[in-house]
C-alpha atoms as an extended CHARMM CRD file, in Angstrom:
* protein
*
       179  EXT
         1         1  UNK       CA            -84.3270000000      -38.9950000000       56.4800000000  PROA      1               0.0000000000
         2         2  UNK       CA            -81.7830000000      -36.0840000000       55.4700000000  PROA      2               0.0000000000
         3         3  UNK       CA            -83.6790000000      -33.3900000000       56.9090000000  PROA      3               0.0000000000
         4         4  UNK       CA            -84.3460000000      -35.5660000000       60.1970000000  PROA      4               0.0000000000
         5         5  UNK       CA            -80.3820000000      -36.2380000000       60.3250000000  PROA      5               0.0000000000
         6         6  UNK       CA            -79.9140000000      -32.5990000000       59.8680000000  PROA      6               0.0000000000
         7         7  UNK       CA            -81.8990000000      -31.5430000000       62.4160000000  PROA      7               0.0000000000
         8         8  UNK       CA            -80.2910000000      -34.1990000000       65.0000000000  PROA      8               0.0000000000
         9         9  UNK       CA            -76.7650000000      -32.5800000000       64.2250000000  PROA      9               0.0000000000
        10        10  UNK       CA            -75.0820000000      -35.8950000000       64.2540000000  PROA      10              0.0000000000
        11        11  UNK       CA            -76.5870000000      -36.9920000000       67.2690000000  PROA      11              0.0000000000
        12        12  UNK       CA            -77.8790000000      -40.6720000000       66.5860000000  PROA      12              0.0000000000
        13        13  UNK       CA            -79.5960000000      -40.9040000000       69.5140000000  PROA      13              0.0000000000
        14        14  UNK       CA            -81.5690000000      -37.4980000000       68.8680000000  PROA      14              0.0000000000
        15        15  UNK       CA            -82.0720000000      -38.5660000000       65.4530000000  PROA      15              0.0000000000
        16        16  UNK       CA            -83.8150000000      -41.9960000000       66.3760000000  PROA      16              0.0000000000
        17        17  UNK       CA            -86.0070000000      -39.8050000000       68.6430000000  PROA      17              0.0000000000
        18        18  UNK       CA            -86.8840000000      -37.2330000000       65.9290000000  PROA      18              0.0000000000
        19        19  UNK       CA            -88.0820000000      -39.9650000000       63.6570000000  PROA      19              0.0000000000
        20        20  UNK       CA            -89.9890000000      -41.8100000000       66.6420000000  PROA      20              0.0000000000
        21        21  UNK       CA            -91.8890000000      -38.4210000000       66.9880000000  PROA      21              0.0000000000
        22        22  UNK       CA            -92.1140000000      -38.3890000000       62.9760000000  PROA      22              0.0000000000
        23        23  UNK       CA            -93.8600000000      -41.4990000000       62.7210000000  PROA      23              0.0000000000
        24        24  UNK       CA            -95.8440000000      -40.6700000000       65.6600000000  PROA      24              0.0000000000
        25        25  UNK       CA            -97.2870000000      -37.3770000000       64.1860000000  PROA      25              0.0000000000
        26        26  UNK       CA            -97.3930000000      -38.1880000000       60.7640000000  PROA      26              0.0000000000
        27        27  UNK       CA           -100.6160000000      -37.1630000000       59.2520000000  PROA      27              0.0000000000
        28        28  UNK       CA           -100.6280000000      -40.5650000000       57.4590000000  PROA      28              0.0000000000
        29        29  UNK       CA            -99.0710000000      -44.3160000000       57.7420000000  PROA      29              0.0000000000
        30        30  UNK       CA            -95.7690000000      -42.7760000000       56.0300000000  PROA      30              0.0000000000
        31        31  UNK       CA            -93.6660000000      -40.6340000000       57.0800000000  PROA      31              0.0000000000
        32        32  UNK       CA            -93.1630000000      -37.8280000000       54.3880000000  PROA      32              0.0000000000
        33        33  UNK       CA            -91.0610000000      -35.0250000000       53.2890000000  PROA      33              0.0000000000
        34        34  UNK       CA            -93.5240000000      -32.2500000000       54.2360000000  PROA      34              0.0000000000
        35        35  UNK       CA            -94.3390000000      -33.6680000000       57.3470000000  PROA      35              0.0000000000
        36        36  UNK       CA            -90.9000000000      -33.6660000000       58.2750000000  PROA      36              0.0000000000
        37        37  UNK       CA            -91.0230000000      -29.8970000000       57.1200000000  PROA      37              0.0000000000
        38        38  UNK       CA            -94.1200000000      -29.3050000000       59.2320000000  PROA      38              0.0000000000
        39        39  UNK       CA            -93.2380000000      -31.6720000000       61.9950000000  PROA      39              0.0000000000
        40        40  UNK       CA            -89.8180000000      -29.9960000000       62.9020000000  PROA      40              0.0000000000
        41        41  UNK       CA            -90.7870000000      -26.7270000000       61.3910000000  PROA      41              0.0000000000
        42        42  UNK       CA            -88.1410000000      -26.1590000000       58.6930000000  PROA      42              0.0000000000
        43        43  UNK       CA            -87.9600000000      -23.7570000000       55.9630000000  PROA      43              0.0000000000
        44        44  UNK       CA            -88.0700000000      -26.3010000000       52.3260000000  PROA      44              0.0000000000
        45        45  UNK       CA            -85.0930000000      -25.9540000000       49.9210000000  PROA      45              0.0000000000
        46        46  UNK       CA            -87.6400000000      -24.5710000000       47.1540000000  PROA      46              0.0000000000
        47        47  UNK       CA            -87.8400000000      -21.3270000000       49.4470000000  PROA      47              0.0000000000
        48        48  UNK       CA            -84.4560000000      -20.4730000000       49.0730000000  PROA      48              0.0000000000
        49        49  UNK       CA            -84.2870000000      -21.2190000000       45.3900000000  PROA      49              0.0000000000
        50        50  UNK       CA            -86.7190000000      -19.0140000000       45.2040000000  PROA      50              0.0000000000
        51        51  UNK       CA            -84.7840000000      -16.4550000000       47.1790000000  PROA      51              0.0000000000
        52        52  UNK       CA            -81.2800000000      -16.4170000000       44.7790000000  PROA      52              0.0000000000
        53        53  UNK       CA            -83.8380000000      -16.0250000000       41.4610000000  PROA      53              0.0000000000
        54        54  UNK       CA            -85.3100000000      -13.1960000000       42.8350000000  PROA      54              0.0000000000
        55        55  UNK       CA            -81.9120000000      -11.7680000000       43.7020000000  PROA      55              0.0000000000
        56        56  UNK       CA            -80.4000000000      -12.7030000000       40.5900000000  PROA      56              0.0000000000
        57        57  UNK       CA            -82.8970000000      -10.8810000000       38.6600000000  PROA      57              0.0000000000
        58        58  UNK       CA            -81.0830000000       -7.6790000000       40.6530000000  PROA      58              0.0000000000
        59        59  UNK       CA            -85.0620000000       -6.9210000000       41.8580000000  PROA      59              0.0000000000
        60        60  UNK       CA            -85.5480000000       -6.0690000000       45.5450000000  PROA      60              0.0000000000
        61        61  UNK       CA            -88.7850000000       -6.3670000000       45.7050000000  PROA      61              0.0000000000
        62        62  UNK       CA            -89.3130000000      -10.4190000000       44.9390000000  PROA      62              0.0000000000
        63        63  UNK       CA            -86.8340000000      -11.1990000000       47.9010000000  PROA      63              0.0000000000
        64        64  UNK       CA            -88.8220000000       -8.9370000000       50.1940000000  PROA      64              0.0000000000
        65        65  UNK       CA            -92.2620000000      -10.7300000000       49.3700000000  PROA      65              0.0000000000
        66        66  UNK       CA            -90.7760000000      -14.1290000000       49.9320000000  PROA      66              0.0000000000
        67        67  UNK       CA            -89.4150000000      -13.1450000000       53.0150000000  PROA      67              0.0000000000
        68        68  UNK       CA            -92.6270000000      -11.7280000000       54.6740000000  PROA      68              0.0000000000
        69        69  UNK       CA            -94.2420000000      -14.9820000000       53.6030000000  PROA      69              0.0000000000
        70        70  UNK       CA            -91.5140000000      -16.8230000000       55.1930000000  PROA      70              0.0000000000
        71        71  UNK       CA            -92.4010000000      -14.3600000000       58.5060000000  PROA      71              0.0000000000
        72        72  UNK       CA            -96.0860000000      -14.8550000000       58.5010000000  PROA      72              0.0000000000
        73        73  UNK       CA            -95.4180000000      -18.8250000000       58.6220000000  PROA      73              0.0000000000
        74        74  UNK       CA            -93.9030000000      -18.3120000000       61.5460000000  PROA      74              0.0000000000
        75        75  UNK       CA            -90.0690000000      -18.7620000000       60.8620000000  PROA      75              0.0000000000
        76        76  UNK       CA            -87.5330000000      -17.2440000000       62.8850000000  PROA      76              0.0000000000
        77        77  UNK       CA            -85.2670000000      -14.2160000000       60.7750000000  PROA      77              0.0000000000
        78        78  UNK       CA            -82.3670000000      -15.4410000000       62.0190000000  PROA      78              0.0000000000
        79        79  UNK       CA            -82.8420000000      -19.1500000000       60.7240000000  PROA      79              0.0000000000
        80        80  UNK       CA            -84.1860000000      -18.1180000000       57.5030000000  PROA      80              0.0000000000
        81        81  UNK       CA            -80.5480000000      -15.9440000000       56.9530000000  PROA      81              0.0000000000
        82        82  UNK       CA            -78.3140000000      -19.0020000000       58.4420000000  PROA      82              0.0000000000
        83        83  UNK       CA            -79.9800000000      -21.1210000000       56.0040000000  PROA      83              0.0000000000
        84        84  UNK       CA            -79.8480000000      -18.4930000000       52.9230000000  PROA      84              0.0000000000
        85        85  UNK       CA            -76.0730000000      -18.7820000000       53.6980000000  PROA      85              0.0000000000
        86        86  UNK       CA            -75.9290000000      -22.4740000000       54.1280000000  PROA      86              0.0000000000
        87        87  UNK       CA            -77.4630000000      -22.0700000000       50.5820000000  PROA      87              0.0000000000
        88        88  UNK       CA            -75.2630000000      -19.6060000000       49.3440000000  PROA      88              0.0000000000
        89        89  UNK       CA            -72.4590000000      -21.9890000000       50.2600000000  PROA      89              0.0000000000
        90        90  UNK       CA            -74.0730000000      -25.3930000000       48.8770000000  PROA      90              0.0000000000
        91        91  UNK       CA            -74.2830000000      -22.9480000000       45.2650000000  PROA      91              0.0000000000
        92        92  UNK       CA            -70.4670000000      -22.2610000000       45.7950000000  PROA      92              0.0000000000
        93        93  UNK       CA            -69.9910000000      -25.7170000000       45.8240000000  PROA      93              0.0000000000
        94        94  UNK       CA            -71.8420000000      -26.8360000000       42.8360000000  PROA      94              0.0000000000
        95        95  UNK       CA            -69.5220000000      -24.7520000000       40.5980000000  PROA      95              0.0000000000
        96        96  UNK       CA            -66.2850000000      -27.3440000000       41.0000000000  PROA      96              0.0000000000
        97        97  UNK       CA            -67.5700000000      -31.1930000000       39.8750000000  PROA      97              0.0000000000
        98        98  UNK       CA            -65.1310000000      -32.2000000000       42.5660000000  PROA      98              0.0000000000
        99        99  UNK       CA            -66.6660000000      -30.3580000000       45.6700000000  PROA      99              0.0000000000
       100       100  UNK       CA            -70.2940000000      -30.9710000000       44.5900000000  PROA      100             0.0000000000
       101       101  UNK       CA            -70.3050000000      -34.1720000000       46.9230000000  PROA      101             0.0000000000
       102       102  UNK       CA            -69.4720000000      -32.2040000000       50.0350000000  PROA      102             0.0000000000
       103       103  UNK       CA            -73.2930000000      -30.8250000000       49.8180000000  PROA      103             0.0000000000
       104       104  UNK       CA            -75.1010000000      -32.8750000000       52.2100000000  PROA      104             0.0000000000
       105       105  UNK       CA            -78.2900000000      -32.8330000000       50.2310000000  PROA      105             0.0000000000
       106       106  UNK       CA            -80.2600000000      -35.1630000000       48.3480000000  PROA      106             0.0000000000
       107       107  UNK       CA            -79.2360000000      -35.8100000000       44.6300000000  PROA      107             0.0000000000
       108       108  UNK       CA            -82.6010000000      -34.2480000000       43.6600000000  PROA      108             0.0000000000
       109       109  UNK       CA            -81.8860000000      -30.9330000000       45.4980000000  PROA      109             0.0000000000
       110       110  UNK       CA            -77.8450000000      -31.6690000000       43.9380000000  PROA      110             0.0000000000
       111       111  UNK       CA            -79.5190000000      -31.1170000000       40.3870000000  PROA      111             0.0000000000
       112       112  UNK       CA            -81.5640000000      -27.8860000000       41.1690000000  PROA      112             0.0000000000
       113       113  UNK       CA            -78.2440000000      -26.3970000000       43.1620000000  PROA      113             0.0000000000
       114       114  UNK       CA            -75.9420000000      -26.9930000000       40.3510000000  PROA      114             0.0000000000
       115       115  UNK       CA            -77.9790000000      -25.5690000000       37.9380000000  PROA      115             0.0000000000
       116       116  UNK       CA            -78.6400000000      -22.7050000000       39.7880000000  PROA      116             0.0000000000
       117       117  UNK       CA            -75.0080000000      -22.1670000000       40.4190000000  PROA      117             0.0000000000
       118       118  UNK       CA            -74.2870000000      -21.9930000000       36.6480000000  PROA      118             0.0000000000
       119       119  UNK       CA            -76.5540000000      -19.2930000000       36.4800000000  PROA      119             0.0000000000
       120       120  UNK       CA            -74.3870000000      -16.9020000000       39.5510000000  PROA      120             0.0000000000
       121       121  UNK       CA            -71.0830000000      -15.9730000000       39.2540000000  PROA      121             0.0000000000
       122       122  UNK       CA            -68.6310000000      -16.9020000000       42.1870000000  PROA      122             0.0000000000
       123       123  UNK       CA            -67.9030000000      -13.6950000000       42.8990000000  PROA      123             0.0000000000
       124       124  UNK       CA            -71.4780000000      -12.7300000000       43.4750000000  PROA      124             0.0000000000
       125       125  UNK       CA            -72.1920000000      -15.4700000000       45.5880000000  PROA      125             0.0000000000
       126       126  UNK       CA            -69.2090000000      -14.5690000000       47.6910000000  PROA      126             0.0000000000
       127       127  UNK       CA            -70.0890000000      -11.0800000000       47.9540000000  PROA      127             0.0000000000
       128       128  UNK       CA            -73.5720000000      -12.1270000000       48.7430000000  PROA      128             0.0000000000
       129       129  UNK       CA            -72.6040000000      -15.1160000000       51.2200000000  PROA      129             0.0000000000
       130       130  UNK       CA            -70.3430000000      -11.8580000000       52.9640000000  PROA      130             0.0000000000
       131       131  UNK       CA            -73.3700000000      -10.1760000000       53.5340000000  PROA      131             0.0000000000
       132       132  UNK       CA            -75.3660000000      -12.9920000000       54.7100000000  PROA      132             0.0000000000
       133       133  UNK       CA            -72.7580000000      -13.8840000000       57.2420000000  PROA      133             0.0000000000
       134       134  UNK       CA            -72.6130000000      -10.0980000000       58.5920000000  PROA      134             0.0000000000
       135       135  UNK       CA            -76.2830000000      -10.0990000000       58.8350000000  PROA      135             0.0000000000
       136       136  UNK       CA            -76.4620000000      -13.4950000000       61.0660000000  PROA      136             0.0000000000
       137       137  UNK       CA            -73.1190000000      -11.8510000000       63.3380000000  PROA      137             0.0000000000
       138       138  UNK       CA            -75.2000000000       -8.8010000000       64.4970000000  PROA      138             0.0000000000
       139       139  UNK       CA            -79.0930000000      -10.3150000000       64.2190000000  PROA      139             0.0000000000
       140       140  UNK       CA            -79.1610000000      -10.7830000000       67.8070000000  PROA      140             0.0000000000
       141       141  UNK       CA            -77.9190000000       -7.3550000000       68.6230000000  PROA      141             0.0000000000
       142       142  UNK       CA            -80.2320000000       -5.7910000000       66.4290000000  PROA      142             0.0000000000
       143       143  UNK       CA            -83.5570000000       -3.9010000000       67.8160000000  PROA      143             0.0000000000
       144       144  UNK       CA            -84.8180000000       -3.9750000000       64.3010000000  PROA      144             0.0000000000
       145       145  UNK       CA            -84.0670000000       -7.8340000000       63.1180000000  PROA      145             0.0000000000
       146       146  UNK       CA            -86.5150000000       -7.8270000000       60.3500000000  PROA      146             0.0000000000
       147       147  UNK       CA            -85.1450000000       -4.2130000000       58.5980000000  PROA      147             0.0000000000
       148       148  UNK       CA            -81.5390000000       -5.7250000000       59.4360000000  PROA      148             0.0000000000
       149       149  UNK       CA            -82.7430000000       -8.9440000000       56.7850000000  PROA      149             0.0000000000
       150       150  UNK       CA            -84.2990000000       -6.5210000000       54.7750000000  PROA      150             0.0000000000
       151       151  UNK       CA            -81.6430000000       -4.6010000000       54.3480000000  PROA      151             0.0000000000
       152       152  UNK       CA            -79.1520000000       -7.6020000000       53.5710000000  PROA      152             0.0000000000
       153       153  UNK       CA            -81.6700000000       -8.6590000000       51.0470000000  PROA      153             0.0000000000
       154       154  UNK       CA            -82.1140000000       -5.1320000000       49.2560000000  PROA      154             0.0000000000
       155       155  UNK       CA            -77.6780000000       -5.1420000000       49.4800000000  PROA      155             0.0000000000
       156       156  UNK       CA            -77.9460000000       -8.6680000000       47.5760000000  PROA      156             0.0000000000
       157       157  UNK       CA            -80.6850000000       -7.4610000000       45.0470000000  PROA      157             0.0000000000
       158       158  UNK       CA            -78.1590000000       -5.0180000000       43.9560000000  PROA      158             0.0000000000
       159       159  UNK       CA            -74.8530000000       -5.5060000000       44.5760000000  PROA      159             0.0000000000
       160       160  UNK       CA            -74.1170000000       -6.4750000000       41.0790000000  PROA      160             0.0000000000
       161       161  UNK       CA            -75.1510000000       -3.0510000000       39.6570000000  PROA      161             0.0000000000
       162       162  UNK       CA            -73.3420000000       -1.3580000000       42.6250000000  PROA      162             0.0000000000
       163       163  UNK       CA            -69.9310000000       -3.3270000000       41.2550000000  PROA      163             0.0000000000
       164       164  UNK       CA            -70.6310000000       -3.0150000000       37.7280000000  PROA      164             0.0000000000
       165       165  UNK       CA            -71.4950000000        0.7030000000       37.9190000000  PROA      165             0.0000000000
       166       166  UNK       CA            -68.3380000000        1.0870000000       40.4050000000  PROA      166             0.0000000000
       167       167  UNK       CA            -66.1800000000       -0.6760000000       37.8510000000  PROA      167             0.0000000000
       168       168  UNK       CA            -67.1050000000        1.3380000000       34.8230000000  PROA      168             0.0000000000
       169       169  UNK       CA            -66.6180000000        4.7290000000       36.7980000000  PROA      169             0.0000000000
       170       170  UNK       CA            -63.2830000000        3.5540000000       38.0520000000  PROA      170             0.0000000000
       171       171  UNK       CA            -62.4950000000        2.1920000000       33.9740000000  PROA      171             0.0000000000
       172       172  UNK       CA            -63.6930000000        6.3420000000       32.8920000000  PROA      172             0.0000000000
       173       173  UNK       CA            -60.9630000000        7.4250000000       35.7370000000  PROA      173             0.0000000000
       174       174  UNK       CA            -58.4180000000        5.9600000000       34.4650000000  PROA      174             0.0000000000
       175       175  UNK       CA            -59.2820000000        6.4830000000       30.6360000000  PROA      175             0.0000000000
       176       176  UNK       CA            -59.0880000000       10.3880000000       32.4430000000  PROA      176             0.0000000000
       177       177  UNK       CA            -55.6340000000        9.4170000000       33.9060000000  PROA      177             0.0000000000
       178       178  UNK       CA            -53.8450000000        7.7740000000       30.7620000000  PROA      178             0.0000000000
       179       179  UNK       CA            -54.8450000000       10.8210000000       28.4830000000  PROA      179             0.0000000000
């Protein structure tokens, strides 16, 4: 019912029309979460956990696998990185007890976001949710929309190293300075 609400955008009167068409094309008398998924065609939460534990082990080369797979099921780029930062966000969230409700998620996707958020700092989500968003601004003006994703994903693989080895060269600087 979440995903169907989220699809209809607030809409009640969409949303009663989405489910009509659920039950209607349901593969069985019930009307189930991976219908839904197939039905409407959306990309599942588990994808994008997927996504951030491949980043956070700071290796390009998981995030690029997942998101060919995502491509070859026929997803759109540009919804897969809207959704990566919808998810980025949700993970922000999950870090404060008293924003966790303002996820509009189901409480068994609540548990798996906030213990995925203990395991990312806030400052790396933001720095990853900044390249996300600058991804999604110029996706449509991009002639290369898939190396544009790539790219953010290889800049989110590794923009932890690229800060920690920045800080500990600008730390040797000033060590250089003081003496």
């Amino acid at each position: 019912m979440h995903l169907i609400a989220q699809k209809a955008d607030g809409a009640l009167r969409d949303g009663l029309s989405i489910f009509d068409l659920m039950v209607t094309f349901s593969s069985s008398s019930k009307v189930t979460f991976s219908d839904v998924l197939n039905n409407l065609h959306i990309l599942d939460y588990d994808y994008y956990f997927k996504m951030v534990d491949g980043l956070l082990s700071e290796n390009s080369a998981t995030p690029l696998l997942l998101f060919d797979e995502i491509l070859k099921k026929g997803f759109d780029g540009q919804n897969f990185i809207t959704g990566l930062g919808e998810h980025l966000r949700n993970l922000l969230v999950s870090q404060d007890a008293r924003t966790v409700n303002l996820m509009e998620v189901p409480e068994s996707v609540k548990q798996k976001y906030l213990t995925q958020a203990q395991a990312a700092p806030p400052s790396l989500l933001l720095s990853w949710l900044n390249i996300a968003s600058t991804c999604d601004i110029h996706y449509k003006a991009s002639k290369n929309q898939r190396l544009l994703v790539e790219l953010a994903l290889m800049k989110m693989a590794y923009v932890n190293s690229a800060i920690s080895t920045n800080g500990s060269s600008n730390e040797a600087g000033v060590k250089k300075k003081l003496n």
